[in-house]
RODO-2510 file (C-alpha; in nm, 4 decimals, decimal comma):
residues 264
     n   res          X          Y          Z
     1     x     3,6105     4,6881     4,6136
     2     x     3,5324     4,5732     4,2841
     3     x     3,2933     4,7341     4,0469
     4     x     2,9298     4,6004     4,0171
     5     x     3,0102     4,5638     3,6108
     6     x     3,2455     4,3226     3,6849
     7     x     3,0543     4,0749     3,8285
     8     x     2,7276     4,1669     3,6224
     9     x     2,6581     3,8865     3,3988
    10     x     2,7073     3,9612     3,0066
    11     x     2,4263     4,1486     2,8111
    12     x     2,4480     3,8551     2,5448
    13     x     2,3266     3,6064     2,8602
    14     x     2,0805     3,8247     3,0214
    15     x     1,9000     3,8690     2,6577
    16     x     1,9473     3,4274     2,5941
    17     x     1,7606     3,4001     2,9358
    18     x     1,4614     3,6062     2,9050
    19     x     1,4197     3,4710     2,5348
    20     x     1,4124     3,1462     2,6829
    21     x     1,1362     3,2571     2,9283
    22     x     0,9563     3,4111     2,7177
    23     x     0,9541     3,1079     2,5090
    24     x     0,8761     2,8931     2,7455
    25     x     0,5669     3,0960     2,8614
    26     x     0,4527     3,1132     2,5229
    27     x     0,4611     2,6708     2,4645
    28     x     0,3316     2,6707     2,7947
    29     x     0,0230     2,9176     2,7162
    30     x     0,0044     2,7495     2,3692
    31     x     0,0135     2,3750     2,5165
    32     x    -0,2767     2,5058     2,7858
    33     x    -0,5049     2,6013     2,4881
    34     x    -0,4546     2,2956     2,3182
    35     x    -0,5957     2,0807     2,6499
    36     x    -0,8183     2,3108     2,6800
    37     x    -0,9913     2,2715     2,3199
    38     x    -0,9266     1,8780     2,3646
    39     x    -1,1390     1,8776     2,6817
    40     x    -1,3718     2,0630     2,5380
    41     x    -1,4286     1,8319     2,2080
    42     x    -1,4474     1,5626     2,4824
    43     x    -1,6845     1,7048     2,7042
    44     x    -1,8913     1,7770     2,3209
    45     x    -1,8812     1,4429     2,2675
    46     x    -2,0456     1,3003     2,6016
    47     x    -2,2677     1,5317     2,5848
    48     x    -2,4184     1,4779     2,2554
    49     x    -2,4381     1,1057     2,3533
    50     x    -2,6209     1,1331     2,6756
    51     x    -2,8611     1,3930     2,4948
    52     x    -2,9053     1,1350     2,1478
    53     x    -2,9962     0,8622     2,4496
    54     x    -3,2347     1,0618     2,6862
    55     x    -3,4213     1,1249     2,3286
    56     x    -3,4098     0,8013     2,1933
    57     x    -3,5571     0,6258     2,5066
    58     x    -3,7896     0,9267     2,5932
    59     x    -3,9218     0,9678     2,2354
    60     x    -3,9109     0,6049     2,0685
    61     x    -3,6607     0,7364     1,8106
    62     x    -3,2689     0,8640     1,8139
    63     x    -3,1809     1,1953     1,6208
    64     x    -2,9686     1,1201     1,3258
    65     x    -2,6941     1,3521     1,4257
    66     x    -2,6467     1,5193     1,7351
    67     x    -2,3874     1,7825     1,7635
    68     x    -2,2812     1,9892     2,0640
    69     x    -2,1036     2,3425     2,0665
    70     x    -1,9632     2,4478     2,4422
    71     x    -1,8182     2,7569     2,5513
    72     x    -1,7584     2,8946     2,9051
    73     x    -2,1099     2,9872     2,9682
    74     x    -2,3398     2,7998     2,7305
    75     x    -2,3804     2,4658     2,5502
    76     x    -2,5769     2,4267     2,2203
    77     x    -2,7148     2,1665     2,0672
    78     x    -2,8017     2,1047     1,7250
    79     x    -3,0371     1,7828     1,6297
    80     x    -3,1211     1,6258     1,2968
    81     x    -3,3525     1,4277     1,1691
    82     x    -3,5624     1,3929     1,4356
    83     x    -3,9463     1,2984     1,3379
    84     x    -4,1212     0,9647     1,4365
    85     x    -4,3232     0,8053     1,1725
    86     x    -4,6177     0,9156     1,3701
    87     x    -4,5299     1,2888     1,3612
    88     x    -4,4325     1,2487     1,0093
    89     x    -4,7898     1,1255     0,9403
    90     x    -4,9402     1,4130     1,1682
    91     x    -4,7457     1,6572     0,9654
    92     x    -4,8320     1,5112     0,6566
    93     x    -5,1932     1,5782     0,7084
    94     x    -5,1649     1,9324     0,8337
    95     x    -5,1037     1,8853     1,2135
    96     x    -4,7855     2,0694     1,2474
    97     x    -4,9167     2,2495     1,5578
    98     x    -5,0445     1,9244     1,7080
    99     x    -4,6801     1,7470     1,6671
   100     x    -4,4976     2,1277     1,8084
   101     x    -4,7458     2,1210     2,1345
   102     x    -4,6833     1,7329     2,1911
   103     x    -4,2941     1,7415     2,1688
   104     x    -4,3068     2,0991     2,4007
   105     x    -4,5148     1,8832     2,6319
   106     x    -4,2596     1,6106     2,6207
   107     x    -3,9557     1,8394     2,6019
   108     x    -4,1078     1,9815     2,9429
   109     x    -4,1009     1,6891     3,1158
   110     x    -3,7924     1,5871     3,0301
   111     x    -3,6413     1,8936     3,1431
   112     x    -3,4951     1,7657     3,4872
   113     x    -3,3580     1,4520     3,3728
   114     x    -3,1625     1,6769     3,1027
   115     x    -3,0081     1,9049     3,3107
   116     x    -2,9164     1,6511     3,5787
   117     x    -2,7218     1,4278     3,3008
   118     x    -2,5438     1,7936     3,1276
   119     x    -2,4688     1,8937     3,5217
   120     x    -2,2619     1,5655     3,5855
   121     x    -2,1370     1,5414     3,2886
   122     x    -1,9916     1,9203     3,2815
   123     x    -1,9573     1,9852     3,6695
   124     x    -2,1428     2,2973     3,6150
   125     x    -2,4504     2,3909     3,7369
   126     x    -2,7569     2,4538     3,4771
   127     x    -2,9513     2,8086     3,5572
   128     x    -3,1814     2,7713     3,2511
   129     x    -3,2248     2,5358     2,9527
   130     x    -3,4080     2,5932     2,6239
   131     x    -3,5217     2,3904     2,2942
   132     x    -3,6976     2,4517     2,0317
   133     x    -3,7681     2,2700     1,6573
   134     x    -3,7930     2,3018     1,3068
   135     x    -4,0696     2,0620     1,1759
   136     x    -3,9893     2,1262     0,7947
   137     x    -3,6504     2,0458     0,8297
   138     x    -3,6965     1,7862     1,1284
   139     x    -3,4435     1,9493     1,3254
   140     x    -3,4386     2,0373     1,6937
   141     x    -3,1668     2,2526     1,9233
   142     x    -3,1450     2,2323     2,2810
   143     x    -2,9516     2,5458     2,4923
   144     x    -2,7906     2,4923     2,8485
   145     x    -2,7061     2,8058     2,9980
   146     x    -2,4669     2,7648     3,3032
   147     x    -2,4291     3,1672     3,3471
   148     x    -2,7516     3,3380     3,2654
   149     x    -2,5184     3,6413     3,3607
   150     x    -2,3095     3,5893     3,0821
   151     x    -2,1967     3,9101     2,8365
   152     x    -2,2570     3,7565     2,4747
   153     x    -2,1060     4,0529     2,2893
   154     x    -1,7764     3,8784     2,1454
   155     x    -1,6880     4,0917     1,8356
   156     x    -1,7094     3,9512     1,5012
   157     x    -1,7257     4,1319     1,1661
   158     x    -2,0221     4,3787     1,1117
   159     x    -2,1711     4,2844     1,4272
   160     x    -2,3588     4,5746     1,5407
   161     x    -2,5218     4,5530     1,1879
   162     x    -2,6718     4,2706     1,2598
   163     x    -2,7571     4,3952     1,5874
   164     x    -2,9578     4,6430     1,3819
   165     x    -3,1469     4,3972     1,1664
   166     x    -3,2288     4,1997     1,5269
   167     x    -3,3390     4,5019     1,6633
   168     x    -3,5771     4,6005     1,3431
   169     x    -3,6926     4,2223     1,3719
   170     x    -3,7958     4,2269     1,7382
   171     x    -4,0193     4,5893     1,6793
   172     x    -4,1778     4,4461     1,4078
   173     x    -4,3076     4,1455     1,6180
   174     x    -4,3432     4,3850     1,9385
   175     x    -4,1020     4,6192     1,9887
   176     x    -3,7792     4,7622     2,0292
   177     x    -3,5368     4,4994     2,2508
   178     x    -3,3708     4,7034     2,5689
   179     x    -3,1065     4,4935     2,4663
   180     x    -2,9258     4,2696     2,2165
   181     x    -2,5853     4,0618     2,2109
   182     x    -2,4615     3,7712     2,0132
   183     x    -2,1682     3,5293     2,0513
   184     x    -1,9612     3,3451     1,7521
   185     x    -1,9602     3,0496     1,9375
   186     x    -1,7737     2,8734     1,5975
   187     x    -1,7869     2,8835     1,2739
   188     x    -2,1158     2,7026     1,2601
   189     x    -2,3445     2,8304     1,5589
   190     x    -2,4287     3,2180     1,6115
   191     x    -2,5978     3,2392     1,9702
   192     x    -2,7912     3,5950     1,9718
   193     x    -2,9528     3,7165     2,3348
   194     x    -3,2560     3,9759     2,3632
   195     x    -3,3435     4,1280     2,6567
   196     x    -3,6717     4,3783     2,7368
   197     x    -3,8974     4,3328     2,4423
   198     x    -4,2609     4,1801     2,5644
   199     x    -4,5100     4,4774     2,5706
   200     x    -4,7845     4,5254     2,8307
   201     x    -5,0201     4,2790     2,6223
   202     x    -4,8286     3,9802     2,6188
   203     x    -4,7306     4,0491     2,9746
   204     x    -5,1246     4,0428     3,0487
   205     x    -5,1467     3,7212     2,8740
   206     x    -4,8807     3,5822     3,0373
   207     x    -5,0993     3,6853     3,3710
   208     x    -5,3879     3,5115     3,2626
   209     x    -5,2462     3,1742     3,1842
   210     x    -5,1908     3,1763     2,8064
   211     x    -4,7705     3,1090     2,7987
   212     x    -4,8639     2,8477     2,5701
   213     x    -5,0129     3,0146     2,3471
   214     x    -4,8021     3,2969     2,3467
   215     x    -4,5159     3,0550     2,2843
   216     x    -4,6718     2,9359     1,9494
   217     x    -4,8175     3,2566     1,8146
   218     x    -4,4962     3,4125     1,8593
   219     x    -4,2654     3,1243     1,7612
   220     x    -4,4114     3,1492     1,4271
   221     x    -4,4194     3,5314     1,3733
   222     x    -4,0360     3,5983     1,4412
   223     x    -3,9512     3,3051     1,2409
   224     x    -4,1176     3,4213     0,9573
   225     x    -3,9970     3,7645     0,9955
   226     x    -3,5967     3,6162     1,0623
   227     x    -3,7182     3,4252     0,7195
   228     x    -3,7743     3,7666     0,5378
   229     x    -3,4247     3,9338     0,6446
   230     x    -3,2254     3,5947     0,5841
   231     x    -3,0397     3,7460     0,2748
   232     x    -2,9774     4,0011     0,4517
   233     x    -2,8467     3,8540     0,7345
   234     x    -2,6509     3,6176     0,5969
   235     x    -2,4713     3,9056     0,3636
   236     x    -2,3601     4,0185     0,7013
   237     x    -2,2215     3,6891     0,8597
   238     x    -2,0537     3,5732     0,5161
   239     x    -2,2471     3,2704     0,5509
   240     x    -2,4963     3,0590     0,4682
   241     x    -2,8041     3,0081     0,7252
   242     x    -2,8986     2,6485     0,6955
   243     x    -3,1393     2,6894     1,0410
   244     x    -3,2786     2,8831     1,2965
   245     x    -3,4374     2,8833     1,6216
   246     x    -3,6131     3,1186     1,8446
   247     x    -3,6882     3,0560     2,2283
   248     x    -3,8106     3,2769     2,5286
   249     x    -3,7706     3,2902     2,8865
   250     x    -4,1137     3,5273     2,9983
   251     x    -4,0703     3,5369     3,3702
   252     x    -3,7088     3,7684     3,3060
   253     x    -3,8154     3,9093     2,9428
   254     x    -3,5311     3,7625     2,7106
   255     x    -3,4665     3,5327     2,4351
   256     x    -3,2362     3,3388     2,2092
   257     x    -3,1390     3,2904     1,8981
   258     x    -2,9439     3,0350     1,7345
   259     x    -2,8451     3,0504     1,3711
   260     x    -2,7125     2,7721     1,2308
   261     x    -2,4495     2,8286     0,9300
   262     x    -2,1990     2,7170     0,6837
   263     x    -1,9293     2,9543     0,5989
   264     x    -1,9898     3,0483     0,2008
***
């Protein structure tokens, strides 16, 4: 009977083969990412041009850039220069709230029609979409949220710190935020999520009709307060915050933040 080392293959081979699987897995892995990005920049790019054309005929002008930032369970979208001569005008004589309720009003309507066109584009069903603008700096963002279930709370350097200075920010407007996670989507776009932070007032508000209102009054007071911990924030994220937005969703008590940057 002959020995089982005898007919074992040599250690030298054994090692060769699982190097070369190994390997193999590895450029496979590697070569999966890769699609995966490219798909991704694709899907970035369709997207920003069915969003640039659903504003353009819906709102009589086209955004001058319109750039798109996906990720498994959210797409962002960042929009410049985006003011009609007419809302330029408005704004010009002191009508900023008059041009913010108009384009919510308009934003509103075009809701359906947005999420349709980022559902076949995507293949992914939309549970909730967002926007918001900045009039002084004539920009605009739009959020798609495909998982409103979604964990954003991918690490990134001194992260719960700014989970601190979010959490200081949202008591100072109304109180402290059950909870709060954020998401590096890229270098550029910081997506932060709030959840449990109306108190019993707004909710009453809410009751009696006055969302609108609400909207505006606190649009503008956690802005400003963002505004007065921008240094601060931006020591934190090693970058420069070139725009922000702020949006709500009342009826399950959470929010959003997107900070726009540029790596310093």
């Amino acid at each position: 009977m002959l020995a089982f080392d005898s007919i074992s293959p040599p250690m030298g081979i054994i090692t060769i083969i699982f190097l070369f699987i190994i390997t193999v897995a590895a450029l496979t892995t590697t070569d999966s990412k890769e699609r995966s990005m490219e798909n991704s920049k694709v899907l970035e790019r369709e997207a920003a041009s069915v969003i640039g054309k659903v504003l353009r005929d819906n709102f009589g002008k086209g955004p001058g850039n319109v750039i798109c930032s996906l990720s498994d369970s959210v797409l962002v979208t960042y929009i410049t220069n985006f003011a009609s001569p007419v809302e330029l005008s408005l704004m010009n004589i002191q009508q900023n709230l008059f041009v913010e309720k108009t384009g919510d009003l308009l934003m509103h309507t075009l809701k359906e029609e947005m999420m349709m066109f980022i559902e076949l584009k995507m293949h992914l069903e939309v549970n909730e979409f967002f926007y918001d603008w900045n009039l002084d700096f004539h920009t605009g963002m739009l959020i798609f949220i495909f998982n409103k279930d979604a964990v954003y709370d991918d690490f990134y350097s001194n992260q719960e710190k700014l989970h601190d200075v979010i959490s200081k920010i949202t008591y100072e407007a109304q109180r402290l935020p059950d909870i709060v996670q954020s998401r590096r989507l890229n270098t550029k776009h910081l997506l932060v999520f709030r959840e449990g932070l109306l108190v019993n007032l707004e909710k009453e508000l809410l009751t009696l009709g006055f969302e609108e209102t609400l909207v505006l009054g606190k649009r503008r007071l956690e802005k400003r307060l963002i505004e007065e911990y921008k240094t601060i924030i931006e020591q934190l994220l090693s970058a420069k915050i070139i725009d922000f937005f702020v949006v709500w969703n009342f009826s399950e008590d959470k929010s959003y933040i997107l900070f726009v940057l540029k790596q310093e």
